[in-house]
C-alpha angles and dihedrals in degrees: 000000000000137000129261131186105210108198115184119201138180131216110242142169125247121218082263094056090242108125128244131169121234127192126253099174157352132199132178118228137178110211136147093245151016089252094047086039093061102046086045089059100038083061092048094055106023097242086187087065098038086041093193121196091220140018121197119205123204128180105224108188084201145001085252095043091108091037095052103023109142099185117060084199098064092070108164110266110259122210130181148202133190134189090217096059 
């Protein structure tokens, strides 16, 4: 099993009309892939009901790995969803 960080997010306008996301919410979840990651974390927040434009996926090996992380070069691998592609 690994670790994922799901972060939804929804398309929104500024007071300046230029867009922005903003995060509605984000779960941890241990799964054994990207694809199983994702469903897992739509149950757990009712993404029906949040109906996010996007969702970013990013594999944490830990909960300290961006507070102890000796090599810059190993970033968490980031993978995202939208609802416009």
């Amino acid at each position: 099993m690994t670790n994922y960080r799901v972060s939804f997010y929804k398309d929104l306008l500024n007071s300046d009309g230029h867009s922005f996301k903003c995060l509605q919410r984000q779960v941890d979840v241990q799964s054994n892939g990207l694809s199983q990651a994702v469903v897992l974390a739509e149950r757990l927040v009712d993404n029906e009901r949040l109906n996010a434009d996007c969702i970013e996926v990013v594999h944490v090996s830990d909960h300290h790995e961006f507070e102890h992380r000796s090599n810059p070069s190993s970033a968490p691998c980031k993978h995202t969803w939208s609802r416009a592609s």
